[in-house]
FIDRENKOL-226262 format. One record per residue (C-alpha): residue number from 1; chain; x, y, z. Coordinates in nm, 2 decimals, padded with zeros to 4 digits. Last residue first. Layout:
NUM;A;X;Y;Z
...
//
This chain:
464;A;01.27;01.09;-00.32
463;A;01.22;01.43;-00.24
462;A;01.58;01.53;-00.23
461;A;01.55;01.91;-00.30
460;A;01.47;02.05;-00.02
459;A;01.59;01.79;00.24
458;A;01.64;01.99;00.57
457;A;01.41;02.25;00.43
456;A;01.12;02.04;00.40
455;A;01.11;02.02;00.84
454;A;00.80;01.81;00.84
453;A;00.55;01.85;01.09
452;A;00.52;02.21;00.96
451;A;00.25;02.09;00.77
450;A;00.07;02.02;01.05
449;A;00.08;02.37;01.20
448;A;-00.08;02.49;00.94
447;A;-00.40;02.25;00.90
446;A;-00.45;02.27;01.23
445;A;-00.50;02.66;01.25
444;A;-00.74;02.61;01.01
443;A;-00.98;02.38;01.18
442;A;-00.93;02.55;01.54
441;A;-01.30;02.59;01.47
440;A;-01.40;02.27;01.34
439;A;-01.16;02.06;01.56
438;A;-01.37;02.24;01.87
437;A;-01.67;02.13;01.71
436;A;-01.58;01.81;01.67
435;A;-01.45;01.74;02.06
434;A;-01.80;01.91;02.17
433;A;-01.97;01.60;01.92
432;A;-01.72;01.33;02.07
431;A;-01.80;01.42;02.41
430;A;-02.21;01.41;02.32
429;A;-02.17;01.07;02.17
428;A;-01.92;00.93;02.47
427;A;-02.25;01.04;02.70
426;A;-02.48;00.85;02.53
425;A;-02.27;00.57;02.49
424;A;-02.24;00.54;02.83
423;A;-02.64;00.59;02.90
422;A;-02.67;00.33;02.70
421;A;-02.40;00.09;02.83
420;A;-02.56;00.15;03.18
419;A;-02.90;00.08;03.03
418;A;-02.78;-00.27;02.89
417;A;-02.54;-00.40;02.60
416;A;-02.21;-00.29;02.59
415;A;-02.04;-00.03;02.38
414;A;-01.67;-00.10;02.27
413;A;-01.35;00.09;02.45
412;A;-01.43;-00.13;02.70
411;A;-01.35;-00.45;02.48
410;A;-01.00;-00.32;02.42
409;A;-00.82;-00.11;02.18
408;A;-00.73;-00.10;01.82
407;A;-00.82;-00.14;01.45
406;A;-01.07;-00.38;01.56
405;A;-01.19;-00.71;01.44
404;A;-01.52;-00.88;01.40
403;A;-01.61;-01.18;01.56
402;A;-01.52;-01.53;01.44
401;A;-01.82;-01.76;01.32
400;A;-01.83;-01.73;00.98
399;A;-01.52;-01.80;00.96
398;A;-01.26;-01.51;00.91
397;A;-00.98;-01.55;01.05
396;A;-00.98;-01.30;01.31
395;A;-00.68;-01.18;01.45
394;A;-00.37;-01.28;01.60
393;A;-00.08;-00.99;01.71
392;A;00.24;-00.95;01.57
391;A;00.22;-00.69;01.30
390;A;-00.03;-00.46;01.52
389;A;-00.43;-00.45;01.40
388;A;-00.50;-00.75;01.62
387;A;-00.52;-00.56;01.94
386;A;-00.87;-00.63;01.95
385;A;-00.87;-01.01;01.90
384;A;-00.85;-01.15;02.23
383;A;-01.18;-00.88;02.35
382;A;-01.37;-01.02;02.12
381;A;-01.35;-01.35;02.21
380;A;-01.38;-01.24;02.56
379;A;-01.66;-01.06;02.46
378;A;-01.85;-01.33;02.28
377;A;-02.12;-01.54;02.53
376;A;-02.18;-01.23;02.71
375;A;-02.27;-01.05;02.38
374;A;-02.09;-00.80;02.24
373;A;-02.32;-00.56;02.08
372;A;-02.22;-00.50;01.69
371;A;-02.06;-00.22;01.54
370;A;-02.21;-00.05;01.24
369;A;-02.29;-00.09;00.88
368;A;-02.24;-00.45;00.89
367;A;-02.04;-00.57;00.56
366;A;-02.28;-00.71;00.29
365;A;-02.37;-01.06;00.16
364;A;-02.67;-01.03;00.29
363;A;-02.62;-01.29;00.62
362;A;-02.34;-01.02;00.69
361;A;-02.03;-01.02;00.58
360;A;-01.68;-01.12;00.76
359;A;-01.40;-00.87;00.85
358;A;-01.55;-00.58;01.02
357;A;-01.30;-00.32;01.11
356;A;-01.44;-00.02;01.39
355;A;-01.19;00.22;01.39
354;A;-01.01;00.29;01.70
353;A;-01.03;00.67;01.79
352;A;-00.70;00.86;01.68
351;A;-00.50;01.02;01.97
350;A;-00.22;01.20;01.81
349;A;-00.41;01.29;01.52
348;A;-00.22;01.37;01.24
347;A;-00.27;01.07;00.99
346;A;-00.61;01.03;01.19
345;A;-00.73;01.32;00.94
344;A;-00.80;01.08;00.63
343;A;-01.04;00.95;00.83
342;A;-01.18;00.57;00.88
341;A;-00.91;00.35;00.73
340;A;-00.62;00.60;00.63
339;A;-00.43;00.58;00.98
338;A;-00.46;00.21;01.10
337;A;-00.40;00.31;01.46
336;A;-00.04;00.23;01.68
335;A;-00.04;00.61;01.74
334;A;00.32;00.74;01.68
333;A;00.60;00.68;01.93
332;A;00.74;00.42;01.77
331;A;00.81;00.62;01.40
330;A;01.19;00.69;01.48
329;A;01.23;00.98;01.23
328;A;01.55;00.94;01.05
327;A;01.48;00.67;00.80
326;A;01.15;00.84;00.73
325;A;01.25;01.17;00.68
324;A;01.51;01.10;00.43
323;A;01.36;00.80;00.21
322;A;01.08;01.09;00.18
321;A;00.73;01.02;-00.02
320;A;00.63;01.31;-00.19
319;A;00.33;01.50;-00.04
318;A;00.00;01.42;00.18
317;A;-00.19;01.31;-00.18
316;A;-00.10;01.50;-00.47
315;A;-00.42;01.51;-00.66
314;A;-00.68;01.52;-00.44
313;A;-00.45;01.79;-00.19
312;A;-00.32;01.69;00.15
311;A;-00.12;01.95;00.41
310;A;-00.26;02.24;00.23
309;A;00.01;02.45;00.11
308;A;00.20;02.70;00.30
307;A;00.56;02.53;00.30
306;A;00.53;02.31;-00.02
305;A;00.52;01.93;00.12
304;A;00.74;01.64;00.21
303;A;00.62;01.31;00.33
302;A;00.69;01.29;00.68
301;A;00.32;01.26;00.84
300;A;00.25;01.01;00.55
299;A;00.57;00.75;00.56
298;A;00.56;00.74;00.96
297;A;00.20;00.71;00.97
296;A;00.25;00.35;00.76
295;A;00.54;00.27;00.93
294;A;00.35;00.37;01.29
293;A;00.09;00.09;01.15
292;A;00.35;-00.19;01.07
291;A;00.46;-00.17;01.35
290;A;00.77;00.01;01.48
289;A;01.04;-00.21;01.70
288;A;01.22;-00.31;01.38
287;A;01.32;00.07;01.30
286;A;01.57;00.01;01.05
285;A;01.43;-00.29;00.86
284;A;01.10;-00.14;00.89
283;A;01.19;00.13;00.72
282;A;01.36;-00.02;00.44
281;A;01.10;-00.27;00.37
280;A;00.83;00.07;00.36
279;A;01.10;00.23;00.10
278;A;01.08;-00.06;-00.10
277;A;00.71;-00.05;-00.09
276;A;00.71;00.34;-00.16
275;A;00.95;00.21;-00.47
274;A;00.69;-00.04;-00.61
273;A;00.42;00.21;-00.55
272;A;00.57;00.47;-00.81
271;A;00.67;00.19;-01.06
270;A;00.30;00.11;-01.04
269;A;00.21;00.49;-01.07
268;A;00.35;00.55;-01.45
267;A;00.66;00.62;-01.69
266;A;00.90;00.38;-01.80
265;A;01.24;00.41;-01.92
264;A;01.43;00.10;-02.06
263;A;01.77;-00.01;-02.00
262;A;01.69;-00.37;-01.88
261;A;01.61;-00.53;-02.20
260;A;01.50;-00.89;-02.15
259;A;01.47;-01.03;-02.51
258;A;01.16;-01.23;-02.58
257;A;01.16;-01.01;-02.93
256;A;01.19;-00.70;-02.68
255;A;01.09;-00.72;-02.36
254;A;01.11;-00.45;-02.09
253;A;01.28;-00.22;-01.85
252;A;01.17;-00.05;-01.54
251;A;01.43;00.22;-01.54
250;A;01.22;00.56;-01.39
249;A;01.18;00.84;-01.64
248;A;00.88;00.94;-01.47
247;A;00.68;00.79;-01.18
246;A;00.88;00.86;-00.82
245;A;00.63;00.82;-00.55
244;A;00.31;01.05;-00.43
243;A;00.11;00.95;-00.10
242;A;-00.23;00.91;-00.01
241;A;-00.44;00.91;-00.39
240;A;-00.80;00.90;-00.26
239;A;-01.10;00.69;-00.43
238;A;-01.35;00.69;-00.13
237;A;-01.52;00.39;-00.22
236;A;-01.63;00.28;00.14
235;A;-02.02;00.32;00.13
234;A;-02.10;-00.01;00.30
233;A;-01.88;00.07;00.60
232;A;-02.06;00.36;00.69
231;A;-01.79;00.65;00.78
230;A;-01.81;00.86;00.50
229;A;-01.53;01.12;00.46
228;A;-01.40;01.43;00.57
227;A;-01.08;01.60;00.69
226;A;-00.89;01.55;00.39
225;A;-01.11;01.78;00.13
224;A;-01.21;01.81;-00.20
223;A;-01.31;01.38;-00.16
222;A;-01.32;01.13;-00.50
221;A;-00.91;01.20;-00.55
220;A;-00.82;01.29;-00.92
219;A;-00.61;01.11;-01.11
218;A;-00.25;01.15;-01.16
217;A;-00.11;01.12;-01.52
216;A;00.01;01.47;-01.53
215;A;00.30;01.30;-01.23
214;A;00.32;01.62;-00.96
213;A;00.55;01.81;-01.02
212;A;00.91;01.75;-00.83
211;A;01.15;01.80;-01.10
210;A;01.16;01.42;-01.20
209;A;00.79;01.41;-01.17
208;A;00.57;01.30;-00.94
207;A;00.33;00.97;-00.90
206;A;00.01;00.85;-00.68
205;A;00.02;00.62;-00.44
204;A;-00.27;00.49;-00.33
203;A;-00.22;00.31;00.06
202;A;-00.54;00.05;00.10
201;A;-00.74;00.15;00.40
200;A;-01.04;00.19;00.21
199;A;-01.09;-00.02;-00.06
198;A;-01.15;00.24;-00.36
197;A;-00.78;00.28;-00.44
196;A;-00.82;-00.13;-00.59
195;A;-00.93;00.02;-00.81
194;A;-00.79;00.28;-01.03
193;A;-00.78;00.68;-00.90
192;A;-01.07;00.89;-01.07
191;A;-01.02;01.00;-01.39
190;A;-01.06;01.37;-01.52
189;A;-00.69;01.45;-01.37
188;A;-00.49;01.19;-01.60
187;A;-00.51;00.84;-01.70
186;A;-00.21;00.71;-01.50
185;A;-00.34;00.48;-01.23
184;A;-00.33;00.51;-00.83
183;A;-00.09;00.25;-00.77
182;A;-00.18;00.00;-00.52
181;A;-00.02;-00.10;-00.15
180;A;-00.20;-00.27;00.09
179;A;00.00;-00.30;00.47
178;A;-00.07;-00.62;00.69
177;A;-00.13;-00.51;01.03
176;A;-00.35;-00.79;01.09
175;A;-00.63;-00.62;01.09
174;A;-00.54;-00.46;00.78
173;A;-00.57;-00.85;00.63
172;A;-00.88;-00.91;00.77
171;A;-00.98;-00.60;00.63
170;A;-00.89;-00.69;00.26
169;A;-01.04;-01.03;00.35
168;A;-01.36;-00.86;00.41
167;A;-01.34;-00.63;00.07
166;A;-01.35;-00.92;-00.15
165;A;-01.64;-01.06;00.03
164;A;-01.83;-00.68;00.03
163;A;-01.71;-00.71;-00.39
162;A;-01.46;-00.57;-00.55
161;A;-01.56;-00.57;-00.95
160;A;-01.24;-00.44;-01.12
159;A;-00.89;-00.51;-00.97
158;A;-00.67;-00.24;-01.18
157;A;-00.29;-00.35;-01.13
156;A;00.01;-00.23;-00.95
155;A;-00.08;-00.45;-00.63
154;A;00.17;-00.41;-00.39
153;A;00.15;-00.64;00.00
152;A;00.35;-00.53;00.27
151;A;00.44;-00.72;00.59
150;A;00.34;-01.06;00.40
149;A;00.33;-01.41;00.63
148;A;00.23;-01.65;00.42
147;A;-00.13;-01.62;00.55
146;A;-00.15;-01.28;00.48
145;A;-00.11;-01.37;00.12
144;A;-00.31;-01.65;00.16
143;A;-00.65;-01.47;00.33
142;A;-00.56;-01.22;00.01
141;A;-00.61;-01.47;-00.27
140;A;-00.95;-01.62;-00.04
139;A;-01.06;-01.33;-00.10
138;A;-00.92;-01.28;-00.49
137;A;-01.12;-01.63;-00.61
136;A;-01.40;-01.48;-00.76
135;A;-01.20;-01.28;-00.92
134;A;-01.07;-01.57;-01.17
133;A;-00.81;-01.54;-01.45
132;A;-00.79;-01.18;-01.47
131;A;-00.70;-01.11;-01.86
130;A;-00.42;-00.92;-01.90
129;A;-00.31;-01.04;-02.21
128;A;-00.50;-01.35;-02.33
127;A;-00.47;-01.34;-02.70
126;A;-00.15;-01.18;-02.79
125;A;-00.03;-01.28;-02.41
124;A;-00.10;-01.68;-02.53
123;A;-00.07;-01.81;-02.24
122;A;00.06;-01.70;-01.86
121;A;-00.26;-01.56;-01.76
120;A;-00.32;-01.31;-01.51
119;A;-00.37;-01.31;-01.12
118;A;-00.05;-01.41;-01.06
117;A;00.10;-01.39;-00.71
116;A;00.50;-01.34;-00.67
115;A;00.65;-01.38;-00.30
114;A;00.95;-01.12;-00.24
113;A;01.18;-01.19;00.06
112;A;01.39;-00.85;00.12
111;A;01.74;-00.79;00.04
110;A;01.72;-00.63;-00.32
109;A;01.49;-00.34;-00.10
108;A;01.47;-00.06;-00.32
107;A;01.60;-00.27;-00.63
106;A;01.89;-00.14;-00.83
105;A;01.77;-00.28;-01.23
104;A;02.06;-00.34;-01.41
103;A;02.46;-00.29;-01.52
102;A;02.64;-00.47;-01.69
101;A;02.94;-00.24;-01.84
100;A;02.59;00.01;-01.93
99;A;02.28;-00.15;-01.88
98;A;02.17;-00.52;-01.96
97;A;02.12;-00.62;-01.60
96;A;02.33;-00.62;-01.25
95;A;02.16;-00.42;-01.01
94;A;02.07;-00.70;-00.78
93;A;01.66;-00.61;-00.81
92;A;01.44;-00.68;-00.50
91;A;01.14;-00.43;-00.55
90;A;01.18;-00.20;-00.90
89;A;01.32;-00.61;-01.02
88;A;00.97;-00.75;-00.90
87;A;00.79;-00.45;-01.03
86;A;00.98;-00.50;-01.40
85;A;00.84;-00.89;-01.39
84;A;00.52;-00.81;-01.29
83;A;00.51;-00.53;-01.62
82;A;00.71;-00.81;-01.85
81;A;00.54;-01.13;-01.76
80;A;00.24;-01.04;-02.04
79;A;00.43;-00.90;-02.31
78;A;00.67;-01.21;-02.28
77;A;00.90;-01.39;-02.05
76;A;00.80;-01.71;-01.96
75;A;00.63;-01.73;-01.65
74;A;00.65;-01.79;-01.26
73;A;00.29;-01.81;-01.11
72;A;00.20;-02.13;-01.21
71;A;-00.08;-02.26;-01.36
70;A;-00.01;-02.27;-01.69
69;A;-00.30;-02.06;-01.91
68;A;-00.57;-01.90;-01.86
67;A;-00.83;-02.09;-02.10
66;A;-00.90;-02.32;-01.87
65;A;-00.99;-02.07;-01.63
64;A;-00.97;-02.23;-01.24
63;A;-00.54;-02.27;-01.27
62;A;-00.53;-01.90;-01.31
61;A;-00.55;-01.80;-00.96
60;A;-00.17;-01.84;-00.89
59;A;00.07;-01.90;-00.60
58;A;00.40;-01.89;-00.45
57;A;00.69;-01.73;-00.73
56;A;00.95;-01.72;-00.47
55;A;01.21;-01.42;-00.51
54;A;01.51;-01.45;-00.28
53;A;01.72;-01.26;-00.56
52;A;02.03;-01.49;-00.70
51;A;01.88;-01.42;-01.11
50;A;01.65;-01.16;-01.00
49;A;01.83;-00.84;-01.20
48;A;01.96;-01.09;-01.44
47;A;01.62;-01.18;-01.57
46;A;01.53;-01.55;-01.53
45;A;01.28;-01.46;-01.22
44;A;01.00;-01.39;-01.48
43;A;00.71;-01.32;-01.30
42;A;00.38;-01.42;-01.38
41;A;00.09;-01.13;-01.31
40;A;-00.01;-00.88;-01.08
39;A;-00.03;-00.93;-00.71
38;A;00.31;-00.89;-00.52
37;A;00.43;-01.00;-00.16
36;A;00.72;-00.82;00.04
35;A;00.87;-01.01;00.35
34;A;01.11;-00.77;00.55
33;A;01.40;-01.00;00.66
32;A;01.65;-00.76;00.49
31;A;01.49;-00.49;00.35
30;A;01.82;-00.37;00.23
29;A;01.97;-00.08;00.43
28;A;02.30;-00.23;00.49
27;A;02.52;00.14;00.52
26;A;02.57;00.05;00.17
25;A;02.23;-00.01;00.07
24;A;02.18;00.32;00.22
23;A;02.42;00.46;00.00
22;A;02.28;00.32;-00.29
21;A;01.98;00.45;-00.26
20;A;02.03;00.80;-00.16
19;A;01.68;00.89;-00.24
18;A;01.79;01.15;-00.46
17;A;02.08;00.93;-00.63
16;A;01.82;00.69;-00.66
15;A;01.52;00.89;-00.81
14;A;01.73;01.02;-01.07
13;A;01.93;00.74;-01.21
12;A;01.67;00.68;-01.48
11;A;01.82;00.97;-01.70
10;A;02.16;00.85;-01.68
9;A;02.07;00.48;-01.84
8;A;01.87;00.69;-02.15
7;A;02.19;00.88;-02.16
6;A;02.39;00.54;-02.19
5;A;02.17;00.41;-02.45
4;A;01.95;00.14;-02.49
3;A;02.06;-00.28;-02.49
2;A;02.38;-00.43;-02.38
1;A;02.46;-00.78;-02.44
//
């Protein structure tokens, strides 16, 4: 049966015919053995656009609240399955739907494995909607994700009440080089962005318009400016939108009386994020020798940006995300460094410093403030999980007993203990400070020459 109107249908074909979507998926672009896993609620795989998808509902939290609900993660559909249920077809969707002669849902990446993770109850939605069934349980949530082998991980929903725990297994998982994808909320400029965007190192994507504006439902960033931010590790809300996706007029669709309804338009940052996590599946389909770290500098150093504007702004992030740029800019030769964990500013640096990455809390209950001493008994240990922030690599896993991780590098890159460490240190510490004050005065001239990075012209108006 077909629902909505054919100019309704039209309008949502924006963003796809200026990605070039379906041309790519011709050319075999899918996402195709890219694993994609999504936190919100139940999913409805029943829906046309999924029916034949690789889509495995895997796991929910809800089975701790009695009140929650069924246990698993793949629901009926109703008010509460819809919004999971739309990112899943935005993600992996077969095109086939309620639309126009049949048409549905095209899915970024409709060849990529998507796991489903609810976090919300399936009962009751005029009762229970949107209620988180257990938070306590979100750390050990994210160890499983990672666990079942995500590359890229969205989370379109707010996540109140992180705590240091909560934030440990969201670094064990960046160790990994597991990518954290939320949308950055849609309340408009006097809002900050939604959490999860205070975990640093999680990619906020924030929306633009159909005419390339940026979305009026964008918050705005915590920082003025991109080249600072706090580096103690207990003081990590930093609130910044990174990257701006398609959020208006976008074909999401919805539920009507139970009714699946494919030809609806929906507004708002989770469909952005579901599309730069398509992209992300695209990209690493193409470049499969990248990790998941160049990916993630790949999509920010070529997202496109107003010749003469500042390369990052609070509300529009380092530009529009660019299916062009980024499937034709081989990404291995950037730095294989987190980029958004510690400083905005890695994003351009060709020599970012490893980031120090705890992954377990303190005795307190709190992530250390600073890097620990290796002690004789640990640095090997240490030094074997270092290199964990690439795709392939092991890392921590998070017992009480592992060492922390790394962004990157070796154990020499880490102070030892003794005078000669001391004085090493010492001596790093007053490199470091000449290095800043040279980036301070060439500070401007930086700033121009990065946006020039990205050669806008060559797309112009495709900014999808």
């Amino acid at each position: 049966m077909q629902t909505g109107s054919a100019a309704d249908w039209q309008a949502g074909q924006w963003w796809v015919a200026k990605s070039k979507l379906k041309e790519r998926h011709a050319q075999g672009l899918t996402g195709k053995g890219v694993n994609i896993a999504l936190i919100d609620g139940p999913v409805s795989t029943s829906i046309p656009e999924l029916v034949g998808q690789d889509v495995r509902p895997t796991f929910s939290t809800c089975g701790t609240r009695e009140e929650a609900g069924p246990v698993t993660p793949d629901g009926p559909l109703n008010d509460t399955s819809f919004h999971p249920t739309s990112m899943a077809a935005l993600l992996v969707g077969n095109g086939k739907g309620t639309g126009p002669g049949g048409a549905g849902i095209t899915g970024v990446a409709p060849g990529a494995t998507l796991r489903t993770y609810a976090i919300y109850n399936t009962s009751d939605p005029s009762k229970n909607q949107n209620l988180m069934c257990d938070l306590a349980a979100m750390p050990a949530l994210i160890d499983r994700v990672v666990a079942d082998g995500a590359d890229i991980v969205e989370i379109p929903v707010t996540i109140q009440g992180w705590s240091d725990t909560f934030r440990a297994a969201v670094n064990r998982a960046i160790a990994k080089g597991v990518v954290l994808v939320s949308g950055a909320g849609n309340v408009g400029p006097a809002t900050r962005p939604m959490p999860p965007a205070d975990q640093t190192g999680v990619l906020v994507v924030g929306g633009f318009t159909s005419d390339l504006m940026v979305y009026p439902g964008n918050p705005t960033s915590s920082s003025a400016n991109w080249e600072f931010a706090s580096d103690d590790t207990r003081s990590r809300s930093r609130y910044e939108i990174h990257l701006l996706g398609p959020a208006t007029s976008i074909l999401g669709g919805t539920v009507v009386n139970g009714r699946w309804e494919s030809n609806k338009l929906q507004n708002g940052t989770s469909g952005a994020s579901a599309i730069v996590v398509g992209q992300f599946a695209l990209m690493k389909q193409k470049w499969p020798k990248a990790t998941n770290n160049q990916l993630l500098v790949s999509l920010l150093r070529n997202a496109n940006r107003v010749p003469g504007e500042p390369v990052w702004t609070p509300r529009g992030g380092f530009g529009t995300s660019s299916f062009e740029n980024t499937l034709t800019t081989d990404p291995s030769g950037y730095p294989d460094v987190q980029p958004i964990y510690y400083r905005l500013s890695n994003v351009f640096k060709d020599h970012p410093v490893p980031q120090f990455l705890p992954v377990t809390v303190d005795s307190d209950g709190y992530l250390p403030t600073q890097q620990p001493t290796p002690s004789a008994t640990t640095s090997t240990t240490t030094s074997s999980t270092t290199s964990s922030a690439t795709s392939t690599a092991p890392a921590a896993t998070g017992s009480p007993t592992s060492p922390p991780a790394y962004a990157r590098g070796s154990s020499s890159d880490r102070a030892s203990g003794g005078t000669a460490g001391w004085l090493l240190g010492l001596l790093g510490a007053l490199v470091a400070l000449a290095f800043v004050i040279l980036a301070l005065m060439r500070r401007n001239r930086t700033s121009r020459s990065a946006v020039r990075l990205v050669n806008t012209s060559a797309e112009g108006k495709d900014s999808a």
